[in-house]
mmCIF file of the N, C-alpha and C atoms, coordinates in Angstrom:
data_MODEL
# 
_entry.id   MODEL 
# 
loop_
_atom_site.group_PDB 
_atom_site.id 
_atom_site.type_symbol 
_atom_site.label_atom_id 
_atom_site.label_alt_id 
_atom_site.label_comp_id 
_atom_site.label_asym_id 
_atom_site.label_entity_id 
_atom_site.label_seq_id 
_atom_site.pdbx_PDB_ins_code 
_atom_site.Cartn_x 
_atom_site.Cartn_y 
_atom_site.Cartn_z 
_atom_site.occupancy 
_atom_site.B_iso_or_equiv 
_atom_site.pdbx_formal_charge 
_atom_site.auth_seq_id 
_atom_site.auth_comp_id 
_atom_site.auth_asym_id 
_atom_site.auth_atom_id 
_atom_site.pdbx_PDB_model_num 
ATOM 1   N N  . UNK A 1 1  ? 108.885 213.105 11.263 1.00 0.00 ? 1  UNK A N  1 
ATOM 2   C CA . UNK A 1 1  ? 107.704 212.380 10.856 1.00 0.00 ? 1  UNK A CA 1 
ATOM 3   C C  . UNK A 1 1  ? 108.029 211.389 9.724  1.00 0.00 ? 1  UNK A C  1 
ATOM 4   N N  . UNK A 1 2  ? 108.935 211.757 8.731  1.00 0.00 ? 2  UNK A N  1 
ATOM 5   C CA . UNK A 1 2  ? 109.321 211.047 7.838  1.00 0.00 ? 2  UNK A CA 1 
ATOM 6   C C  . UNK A 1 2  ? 109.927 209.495 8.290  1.00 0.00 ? 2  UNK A C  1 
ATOM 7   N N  . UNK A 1 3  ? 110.490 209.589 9.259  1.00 0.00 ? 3  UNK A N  1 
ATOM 8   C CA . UNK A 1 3  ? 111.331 208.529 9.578  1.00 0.00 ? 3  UNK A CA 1 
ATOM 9   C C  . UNK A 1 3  ? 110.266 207.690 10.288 1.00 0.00 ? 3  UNK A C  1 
ATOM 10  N N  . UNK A 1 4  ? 109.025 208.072 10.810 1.00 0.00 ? 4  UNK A N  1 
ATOM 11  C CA . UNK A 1 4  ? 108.356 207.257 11.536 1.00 0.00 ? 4  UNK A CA 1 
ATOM 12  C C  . UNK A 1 4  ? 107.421 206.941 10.429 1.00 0.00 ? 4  UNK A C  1 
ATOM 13  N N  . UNK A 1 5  ? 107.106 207.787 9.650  1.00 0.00 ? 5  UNK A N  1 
ATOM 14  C CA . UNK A 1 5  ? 106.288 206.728 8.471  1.00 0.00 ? 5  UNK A CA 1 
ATOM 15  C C  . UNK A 1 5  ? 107.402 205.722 7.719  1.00 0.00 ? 5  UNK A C  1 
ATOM 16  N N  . UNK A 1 6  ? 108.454 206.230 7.746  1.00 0.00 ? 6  UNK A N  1 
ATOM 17  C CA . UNK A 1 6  ? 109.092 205.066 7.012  1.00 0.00 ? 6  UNK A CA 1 
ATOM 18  C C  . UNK A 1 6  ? 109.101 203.235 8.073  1.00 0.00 ? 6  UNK A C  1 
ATOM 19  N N  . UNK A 1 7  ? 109.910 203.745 8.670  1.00 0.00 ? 7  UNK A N  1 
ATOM 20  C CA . UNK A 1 7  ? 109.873 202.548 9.737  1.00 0.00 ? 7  UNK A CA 1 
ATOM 21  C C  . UNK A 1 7  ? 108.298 202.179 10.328 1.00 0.00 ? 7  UNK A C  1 
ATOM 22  N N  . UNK A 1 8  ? 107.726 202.386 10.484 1.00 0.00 ? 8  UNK A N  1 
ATOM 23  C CA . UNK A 1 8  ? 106.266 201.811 10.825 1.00 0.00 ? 8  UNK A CA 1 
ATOM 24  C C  . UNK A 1 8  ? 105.739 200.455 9.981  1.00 0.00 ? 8  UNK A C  1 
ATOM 25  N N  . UNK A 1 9  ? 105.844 200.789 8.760  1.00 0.00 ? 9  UNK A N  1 
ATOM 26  C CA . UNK A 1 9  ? 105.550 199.531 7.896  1.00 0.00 ? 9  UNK A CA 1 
ATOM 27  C C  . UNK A 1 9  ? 106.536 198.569 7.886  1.00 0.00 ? 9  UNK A C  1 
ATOM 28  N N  . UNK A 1 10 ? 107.468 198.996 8.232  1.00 0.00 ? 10 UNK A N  1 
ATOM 29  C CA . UNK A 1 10 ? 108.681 197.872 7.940  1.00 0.00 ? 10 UNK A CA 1 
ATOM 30  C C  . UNK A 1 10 ? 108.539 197.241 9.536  1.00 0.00 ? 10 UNK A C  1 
ATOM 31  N N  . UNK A 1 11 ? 108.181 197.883 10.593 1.00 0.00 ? 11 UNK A N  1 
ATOM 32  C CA . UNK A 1 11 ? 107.829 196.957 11.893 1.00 0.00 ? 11 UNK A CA 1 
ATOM 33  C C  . UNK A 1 11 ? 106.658 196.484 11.746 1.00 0.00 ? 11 UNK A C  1 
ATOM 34  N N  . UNK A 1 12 ? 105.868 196.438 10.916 1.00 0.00 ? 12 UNK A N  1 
ATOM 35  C CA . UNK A 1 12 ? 104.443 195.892 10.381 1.00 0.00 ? 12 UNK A CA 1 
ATOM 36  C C  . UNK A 1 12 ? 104.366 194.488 9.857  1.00 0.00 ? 12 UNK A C  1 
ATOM 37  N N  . UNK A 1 13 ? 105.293 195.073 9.155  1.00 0.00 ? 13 UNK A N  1 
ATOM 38  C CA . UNK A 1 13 ? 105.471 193.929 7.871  1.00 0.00 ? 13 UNK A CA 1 
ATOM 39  C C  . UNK A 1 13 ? 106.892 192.505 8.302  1.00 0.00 ? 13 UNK A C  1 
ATOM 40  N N  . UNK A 1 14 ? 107.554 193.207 8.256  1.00 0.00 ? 14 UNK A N  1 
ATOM 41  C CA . UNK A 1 14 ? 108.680 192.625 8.403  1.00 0.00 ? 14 UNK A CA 1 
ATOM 42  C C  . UNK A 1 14 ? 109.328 191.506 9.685  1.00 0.00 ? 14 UNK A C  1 
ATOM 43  N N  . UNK A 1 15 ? 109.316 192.973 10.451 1.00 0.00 ? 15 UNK A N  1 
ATOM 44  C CA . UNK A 1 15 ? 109.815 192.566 12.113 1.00 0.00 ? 15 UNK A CA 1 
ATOM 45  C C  . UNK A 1 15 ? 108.301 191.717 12.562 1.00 0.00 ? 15 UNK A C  1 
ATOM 46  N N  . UNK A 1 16 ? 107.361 191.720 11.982 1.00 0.00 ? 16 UNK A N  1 
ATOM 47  C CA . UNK A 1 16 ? 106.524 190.907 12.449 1.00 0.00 ? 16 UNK A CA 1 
ATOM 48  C C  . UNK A 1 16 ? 106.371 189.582 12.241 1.00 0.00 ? 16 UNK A C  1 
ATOM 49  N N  . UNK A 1 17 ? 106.845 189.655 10.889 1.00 0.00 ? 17 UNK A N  1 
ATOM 50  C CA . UNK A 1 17 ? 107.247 188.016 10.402 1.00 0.00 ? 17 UNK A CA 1 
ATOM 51  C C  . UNK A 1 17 ? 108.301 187.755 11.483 1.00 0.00 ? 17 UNK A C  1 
ATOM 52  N N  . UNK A 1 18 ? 109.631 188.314 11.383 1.00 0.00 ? 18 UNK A N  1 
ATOM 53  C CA . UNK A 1 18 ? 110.439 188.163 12.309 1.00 0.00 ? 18 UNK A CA 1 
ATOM 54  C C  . UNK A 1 18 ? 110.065 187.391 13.514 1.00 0.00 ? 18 UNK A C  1 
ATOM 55  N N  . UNK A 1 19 ? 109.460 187.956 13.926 1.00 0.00 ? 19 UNK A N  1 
ATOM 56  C CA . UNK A 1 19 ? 108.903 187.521 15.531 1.00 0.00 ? 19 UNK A CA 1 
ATOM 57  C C  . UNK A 1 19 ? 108.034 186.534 15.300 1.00 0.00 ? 19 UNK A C  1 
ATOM 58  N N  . UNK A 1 20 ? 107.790 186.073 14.482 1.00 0.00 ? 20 UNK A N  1 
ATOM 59  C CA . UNK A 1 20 ? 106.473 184.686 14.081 1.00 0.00 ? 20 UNK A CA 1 
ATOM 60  C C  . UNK A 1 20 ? 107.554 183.715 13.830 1.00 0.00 ? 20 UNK A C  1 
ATOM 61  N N  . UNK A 1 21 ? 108.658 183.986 13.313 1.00 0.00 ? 21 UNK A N  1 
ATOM 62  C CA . UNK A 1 21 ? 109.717 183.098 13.298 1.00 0.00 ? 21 UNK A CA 1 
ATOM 63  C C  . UNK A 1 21 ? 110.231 182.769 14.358 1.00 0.00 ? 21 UNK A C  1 
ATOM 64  N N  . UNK A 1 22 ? 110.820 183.622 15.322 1.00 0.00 ? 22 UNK A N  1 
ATOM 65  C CA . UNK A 1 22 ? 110.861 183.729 16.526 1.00 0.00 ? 22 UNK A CA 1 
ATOM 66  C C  . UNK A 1 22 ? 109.802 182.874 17.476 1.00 0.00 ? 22 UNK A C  1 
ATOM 67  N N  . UNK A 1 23 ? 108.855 182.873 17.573 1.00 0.00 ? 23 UNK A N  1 
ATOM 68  C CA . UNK A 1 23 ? 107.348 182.362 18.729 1.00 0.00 ? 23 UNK A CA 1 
ATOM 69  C C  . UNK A 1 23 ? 107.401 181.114 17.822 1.00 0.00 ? 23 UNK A C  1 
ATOM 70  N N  . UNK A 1 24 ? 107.654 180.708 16.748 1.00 0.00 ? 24 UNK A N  1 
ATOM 71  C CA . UNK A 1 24 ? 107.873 179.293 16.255 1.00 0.00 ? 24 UNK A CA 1 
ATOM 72  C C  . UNK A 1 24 ? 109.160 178.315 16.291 1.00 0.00 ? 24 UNK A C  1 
ATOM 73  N N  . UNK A 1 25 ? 109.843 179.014 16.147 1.00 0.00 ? 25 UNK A N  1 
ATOM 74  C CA . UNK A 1 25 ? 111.076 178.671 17.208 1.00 0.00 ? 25 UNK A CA 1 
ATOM 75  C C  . UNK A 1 25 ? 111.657 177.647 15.774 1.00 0.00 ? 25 UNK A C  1 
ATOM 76  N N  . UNK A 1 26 ? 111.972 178.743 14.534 1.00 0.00 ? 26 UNK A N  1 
ATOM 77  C CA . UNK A 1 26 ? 111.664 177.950 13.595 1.00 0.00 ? 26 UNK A CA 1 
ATOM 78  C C  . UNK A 1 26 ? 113.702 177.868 13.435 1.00 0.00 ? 26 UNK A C  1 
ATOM 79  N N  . UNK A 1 27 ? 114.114 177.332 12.448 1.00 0.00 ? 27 UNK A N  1 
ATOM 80  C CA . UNK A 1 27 ? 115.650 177.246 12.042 1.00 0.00 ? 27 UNK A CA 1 
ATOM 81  C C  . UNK A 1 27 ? 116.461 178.386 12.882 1.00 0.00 ? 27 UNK A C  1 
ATOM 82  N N  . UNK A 1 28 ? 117.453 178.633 13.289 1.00 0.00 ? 28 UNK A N  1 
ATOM 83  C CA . UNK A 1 28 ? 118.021 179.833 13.224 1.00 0.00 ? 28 UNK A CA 1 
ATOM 84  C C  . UNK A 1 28 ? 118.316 180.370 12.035 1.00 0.00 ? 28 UNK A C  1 
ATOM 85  N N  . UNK A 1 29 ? 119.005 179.554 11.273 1.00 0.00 ? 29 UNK A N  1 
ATOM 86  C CA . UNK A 1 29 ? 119.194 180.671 9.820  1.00 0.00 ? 29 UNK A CA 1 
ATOM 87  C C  . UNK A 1 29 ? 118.450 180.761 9.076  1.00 0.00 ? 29 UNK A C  1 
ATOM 88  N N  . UNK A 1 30 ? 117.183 180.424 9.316  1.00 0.00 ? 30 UNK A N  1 
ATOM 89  C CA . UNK A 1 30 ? 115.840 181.688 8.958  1.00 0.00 ? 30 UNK A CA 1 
ATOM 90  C C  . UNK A 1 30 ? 116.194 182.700 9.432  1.00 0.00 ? 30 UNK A C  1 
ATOM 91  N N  . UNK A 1 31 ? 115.637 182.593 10.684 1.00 0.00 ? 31 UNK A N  1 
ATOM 92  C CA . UNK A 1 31 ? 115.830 183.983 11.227 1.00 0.00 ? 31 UNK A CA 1 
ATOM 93  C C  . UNK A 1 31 ? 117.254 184.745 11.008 1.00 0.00 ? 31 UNK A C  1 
ATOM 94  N N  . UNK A 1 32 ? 118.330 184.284 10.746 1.00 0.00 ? 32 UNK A N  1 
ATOM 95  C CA . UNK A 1 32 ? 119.271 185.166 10.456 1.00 0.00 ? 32 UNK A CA 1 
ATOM 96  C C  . UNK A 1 32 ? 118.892 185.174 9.142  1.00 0.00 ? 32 UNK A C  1 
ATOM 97  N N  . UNK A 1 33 ? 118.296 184.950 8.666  1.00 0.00 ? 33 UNK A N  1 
ATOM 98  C CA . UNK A 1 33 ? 118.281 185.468 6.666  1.00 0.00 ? 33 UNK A CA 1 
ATOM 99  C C  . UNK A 1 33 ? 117.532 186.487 7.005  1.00 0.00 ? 33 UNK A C  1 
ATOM 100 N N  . UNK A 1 34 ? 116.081 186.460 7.708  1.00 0.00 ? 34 UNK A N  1 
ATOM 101 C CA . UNK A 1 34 ? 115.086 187.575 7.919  1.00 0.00 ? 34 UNK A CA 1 
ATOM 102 C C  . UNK A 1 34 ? 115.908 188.830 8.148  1.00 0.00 ? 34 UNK A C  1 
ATOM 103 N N  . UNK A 1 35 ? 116.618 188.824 9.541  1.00 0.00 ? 35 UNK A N  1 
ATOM 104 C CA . UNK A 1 35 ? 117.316 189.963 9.965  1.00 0.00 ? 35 UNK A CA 1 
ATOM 105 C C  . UNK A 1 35 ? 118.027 190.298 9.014  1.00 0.00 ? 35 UNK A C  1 
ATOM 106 N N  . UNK A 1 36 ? 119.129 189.611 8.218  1.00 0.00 ? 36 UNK A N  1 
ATOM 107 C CA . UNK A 1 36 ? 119.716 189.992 6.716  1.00 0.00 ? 36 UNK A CA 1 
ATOM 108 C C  . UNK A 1 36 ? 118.811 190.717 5.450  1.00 0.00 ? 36 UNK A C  1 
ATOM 109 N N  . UNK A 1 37 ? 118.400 189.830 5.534  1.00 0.00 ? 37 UNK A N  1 
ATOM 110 C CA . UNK A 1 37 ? 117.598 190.719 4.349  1.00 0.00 ? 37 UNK A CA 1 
ATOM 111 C C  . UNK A 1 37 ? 116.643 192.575 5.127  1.00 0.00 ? 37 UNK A C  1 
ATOM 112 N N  . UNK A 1 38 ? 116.178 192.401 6.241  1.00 0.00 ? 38 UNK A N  1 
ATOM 113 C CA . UNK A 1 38 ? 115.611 193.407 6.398  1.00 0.00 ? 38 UNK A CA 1 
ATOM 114 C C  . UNK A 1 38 ? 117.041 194.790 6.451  1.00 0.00 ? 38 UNK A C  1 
ATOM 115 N N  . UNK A 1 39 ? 117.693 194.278 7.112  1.00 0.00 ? 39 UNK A N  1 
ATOM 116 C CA . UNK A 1 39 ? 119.170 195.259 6.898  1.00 0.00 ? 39 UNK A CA 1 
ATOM 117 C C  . UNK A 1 39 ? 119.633 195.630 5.521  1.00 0.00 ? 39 UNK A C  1 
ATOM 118 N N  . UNK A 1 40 ? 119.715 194.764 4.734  1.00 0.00 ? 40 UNK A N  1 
ATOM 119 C CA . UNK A 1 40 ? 120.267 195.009 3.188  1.00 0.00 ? 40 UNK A CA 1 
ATOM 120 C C  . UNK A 1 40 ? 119.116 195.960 2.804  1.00 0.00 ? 40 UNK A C  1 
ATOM 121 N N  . UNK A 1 41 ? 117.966 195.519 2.960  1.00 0.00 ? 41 UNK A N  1 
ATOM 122 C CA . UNK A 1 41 ? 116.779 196.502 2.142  1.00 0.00 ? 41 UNK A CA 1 
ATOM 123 C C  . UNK A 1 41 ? 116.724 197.965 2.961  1.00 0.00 ? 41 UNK A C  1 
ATOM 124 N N  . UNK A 1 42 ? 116.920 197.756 4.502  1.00 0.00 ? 42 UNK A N  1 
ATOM 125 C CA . UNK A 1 42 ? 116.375 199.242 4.836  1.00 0.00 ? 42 UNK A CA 1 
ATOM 126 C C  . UNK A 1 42 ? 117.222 200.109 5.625  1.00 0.00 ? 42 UNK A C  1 
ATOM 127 N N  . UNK A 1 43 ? 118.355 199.403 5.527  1.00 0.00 ? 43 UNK A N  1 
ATOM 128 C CA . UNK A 1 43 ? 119.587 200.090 6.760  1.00 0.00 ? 43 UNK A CA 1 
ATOM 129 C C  . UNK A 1 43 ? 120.244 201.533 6.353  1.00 0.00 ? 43 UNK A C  1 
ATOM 130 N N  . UNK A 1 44 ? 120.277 201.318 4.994  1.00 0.00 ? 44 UNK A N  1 
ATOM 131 C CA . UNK A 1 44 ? 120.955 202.915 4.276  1.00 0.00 ? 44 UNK A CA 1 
ATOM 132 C C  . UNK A 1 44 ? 119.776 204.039 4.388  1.00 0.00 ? 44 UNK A C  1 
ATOM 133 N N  . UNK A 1 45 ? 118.783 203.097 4.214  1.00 0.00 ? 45 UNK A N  1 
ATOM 134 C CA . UNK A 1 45 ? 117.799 204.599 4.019  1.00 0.00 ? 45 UNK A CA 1 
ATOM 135 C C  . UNK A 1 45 ? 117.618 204.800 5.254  1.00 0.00 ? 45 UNK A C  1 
ATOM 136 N N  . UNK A 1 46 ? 117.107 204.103 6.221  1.00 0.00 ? 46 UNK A N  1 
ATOM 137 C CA . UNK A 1 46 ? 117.342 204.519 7.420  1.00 0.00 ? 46 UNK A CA 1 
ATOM 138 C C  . UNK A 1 46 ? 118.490 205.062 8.241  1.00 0.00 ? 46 UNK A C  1 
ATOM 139 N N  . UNK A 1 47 ? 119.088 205.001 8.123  1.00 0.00 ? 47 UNK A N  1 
ATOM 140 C CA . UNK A 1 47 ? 120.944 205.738 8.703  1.00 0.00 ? 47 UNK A CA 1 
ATOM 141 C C  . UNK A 1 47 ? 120.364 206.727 7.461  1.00 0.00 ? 47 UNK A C  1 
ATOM 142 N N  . UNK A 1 48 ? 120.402 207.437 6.781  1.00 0.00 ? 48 UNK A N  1 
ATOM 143 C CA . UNK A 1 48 ? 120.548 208.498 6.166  1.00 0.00 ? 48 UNK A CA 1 
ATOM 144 C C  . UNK A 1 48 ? 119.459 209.520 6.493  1.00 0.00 ? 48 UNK A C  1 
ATOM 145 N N  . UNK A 1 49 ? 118.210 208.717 6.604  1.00 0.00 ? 49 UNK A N  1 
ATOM 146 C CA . UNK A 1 49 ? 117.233 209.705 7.348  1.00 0.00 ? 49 UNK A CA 1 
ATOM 147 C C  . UNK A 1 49 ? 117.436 209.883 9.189  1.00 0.00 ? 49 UNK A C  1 
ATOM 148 N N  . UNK A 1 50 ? 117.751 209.247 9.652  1.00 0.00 ? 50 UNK A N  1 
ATOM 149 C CA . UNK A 1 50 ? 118.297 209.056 11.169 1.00 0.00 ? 50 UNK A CA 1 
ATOM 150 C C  . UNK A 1 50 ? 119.157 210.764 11.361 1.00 0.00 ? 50 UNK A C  1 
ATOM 151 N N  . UNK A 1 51 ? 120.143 210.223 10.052 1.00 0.00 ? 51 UNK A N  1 
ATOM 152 C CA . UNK A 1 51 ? 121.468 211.065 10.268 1.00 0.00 ? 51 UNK A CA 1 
ATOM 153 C C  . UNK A 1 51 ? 120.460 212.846 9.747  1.00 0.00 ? 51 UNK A C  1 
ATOM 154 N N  . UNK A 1 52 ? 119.960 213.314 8.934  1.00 0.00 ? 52 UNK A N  1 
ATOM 155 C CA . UNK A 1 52 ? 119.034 213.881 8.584  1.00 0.00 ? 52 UNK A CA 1 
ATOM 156 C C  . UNK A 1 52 ? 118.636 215.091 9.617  1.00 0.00 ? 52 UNK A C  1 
ATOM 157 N N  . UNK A 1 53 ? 117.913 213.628 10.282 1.00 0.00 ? 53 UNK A N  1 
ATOM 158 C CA . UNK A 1 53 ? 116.318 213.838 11.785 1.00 0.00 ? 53 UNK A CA 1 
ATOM 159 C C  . UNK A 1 53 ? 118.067 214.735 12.955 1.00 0.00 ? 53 UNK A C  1 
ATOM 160 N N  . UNK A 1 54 ? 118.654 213.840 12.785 1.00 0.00 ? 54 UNK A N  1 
ATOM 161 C CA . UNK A 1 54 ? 119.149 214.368 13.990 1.00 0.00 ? 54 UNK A CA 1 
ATOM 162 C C  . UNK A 1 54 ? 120.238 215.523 13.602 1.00 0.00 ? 54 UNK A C  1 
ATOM 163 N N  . UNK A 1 55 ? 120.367 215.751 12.595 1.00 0.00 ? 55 UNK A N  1 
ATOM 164 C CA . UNK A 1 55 ? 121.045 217.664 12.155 1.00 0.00 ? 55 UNK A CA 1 
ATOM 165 C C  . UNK A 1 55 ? 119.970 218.283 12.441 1.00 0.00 ? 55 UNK A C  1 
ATOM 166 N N  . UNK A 1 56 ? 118.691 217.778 12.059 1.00 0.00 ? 56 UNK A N  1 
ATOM 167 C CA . UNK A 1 56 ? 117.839 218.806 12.067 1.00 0.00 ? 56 UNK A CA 1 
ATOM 168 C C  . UNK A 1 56 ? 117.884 219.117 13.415 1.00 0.00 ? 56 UNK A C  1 
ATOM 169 N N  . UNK A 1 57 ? 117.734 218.231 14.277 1.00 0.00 ? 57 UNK A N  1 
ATOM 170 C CA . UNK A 1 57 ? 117.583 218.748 15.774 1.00 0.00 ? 57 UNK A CA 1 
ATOM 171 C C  . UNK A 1 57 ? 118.890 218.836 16.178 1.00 0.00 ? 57 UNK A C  1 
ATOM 172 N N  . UNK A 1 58 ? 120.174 219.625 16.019 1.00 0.00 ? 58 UNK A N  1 
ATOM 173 C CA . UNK A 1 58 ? 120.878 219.915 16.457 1.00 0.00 ? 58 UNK A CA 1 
ATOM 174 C C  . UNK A 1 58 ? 121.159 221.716 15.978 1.00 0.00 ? 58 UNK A C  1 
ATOM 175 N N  . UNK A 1 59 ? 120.460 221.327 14.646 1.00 0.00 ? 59 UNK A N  1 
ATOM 176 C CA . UNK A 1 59 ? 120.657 222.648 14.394 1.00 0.00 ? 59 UNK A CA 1 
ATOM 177 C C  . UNK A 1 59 ? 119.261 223.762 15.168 1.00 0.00 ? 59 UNK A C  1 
ATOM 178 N N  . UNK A 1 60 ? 118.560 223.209 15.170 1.00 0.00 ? 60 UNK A N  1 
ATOM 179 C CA . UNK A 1 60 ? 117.528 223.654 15.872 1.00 0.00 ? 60 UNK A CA 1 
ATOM 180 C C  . UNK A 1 60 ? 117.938 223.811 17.352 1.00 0.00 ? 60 UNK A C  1 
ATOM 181 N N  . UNK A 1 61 ? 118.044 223.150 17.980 1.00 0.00 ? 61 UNK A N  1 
ATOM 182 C CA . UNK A 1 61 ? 118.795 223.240 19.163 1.00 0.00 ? 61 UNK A CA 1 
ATOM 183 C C  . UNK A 1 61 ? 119.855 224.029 19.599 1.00 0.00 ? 61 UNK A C  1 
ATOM 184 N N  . UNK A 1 62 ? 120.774 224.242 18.445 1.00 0.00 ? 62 UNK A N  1 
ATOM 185 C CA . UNK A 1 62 ? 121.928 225.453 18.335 1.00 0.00 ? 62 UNK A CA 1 
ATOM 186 C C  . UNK A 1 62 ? 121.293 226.669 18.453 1.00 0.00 ? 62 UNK A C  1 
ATOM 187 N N  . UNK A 1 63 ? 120.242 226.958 17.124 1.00 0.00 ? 63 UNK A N  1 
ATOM 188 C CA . UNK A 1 63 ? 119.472 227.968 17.114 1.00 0.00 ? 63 UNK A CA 1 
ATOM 189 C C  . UNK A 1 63 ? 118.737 228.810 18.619 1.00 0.00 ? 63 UNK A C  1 
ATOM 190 N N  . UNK A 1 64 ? 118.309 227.800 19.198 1.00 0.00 ? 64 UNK A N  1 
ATOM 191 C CA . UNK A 1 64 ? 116.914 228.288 19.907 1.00 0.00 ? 64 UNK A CA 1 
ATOM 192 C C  . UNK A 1 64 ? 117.919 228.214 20.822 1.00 0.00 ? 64 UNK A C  1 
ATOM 193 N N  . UNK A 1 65 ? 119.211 227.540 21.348 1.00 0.00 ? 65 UNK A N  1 
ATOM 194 C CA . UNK A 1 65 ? 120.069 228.028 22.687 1.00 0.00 ? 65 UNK A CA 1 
ATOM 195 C C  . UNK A 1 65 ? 119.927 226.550 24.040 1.00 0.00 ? 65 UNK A C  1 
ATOM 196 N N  . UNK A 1 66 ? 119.265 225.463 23.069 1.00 0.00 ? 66 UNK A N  1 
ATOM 197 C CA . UNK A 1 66 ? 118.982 224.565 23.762 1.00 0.00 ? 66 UNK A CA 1 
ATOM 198 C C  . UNK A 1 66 ? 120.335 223.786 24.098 1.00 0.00 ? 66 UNK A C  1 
ATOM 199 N N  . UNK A 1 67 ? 120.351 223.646 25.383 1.00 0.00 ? 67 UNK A N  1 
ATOM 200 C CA . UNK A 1 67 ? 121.133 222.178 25.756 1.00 0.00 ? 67 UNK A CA 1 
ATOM 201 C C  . UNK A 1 67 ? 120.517 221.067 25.840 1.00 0.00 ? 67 UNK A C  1 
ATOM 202 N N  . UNK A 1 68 ? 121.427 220.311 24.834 1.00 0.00 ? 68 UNK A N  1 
ATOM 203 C CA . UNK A 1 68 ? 120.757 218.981 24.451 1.00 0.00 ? 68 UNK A CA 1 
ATOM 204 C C  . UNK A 1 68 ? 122.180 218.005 24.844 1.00 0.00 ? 68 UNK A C  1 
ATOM 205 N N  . UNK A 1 69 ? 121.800 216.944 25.398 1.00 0.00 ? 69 UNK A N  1 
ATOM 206 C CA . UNK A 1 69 ? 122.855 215.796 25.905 1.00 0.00 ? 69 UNK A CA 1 
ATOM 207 C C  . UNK A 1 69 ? 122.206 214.782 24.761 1.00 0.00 ? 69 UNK A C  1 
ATOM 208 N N  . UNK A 1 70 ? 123.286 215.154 23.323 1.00 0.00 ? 70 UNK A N  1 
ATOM 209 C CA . UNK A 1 70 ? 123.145 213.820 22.614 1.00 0.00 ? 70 UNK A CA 1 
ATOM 210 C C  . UNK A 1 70 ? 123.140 212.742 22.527 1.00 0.00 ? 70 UNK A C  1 
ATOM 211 N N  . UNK A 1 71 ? 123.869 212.077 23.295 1.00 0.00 ? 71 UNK A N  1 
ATOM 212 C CA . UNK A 1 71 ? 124.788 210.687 23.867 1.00 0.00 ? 71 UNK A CA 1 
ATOM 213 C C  . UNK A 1 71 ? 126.151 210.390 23.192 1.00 0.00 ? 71 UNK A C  1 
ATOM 214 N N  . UNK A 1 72 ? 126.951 211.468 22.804 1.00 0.00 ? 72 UNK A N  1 
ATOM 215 C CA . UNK A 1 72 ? 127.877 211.137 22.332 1.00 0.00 ? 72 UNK A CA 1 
ATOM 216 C C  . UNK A 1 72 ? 129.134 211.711 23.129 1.00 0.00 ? 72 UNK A C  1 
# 
């Protein structure tokens, strides 16, 4: 749940400008600054909660006897 309240606002906010840049068909390196900057601000915290979400469900999965096809 954590990870989906986190990312929700940032596809709100952000990736929405994104895409207004995008449907305006404005510079490209706008839009590559947008995508830059949204990575610098939210890529660690996200990979760290990602990495997190998915022990949790492995260990859970160990636990309870589940086969799970991670993709790895």
């Amino acid at each position: 749940m954590a990870l989906y309240e986190f990312v929700i606002p940032i596809y709100k906010n952000e990736y929405t400008n994104y895409a207004k840049l995008c449907d305006s068909k404005a510079d490209p390196t706008k839009k590559e600054e947008a995508v830059k900057l949204i990575k610098q601000k939210y890529s660690s915290t996200f990979e760290k909660m990602y990495i997190d979400l998915m022990d949790a469900g492995k260990a859970f999965a160990d636990e309870n006897k589940l086969n799970v096809n991670w993709g790895n």
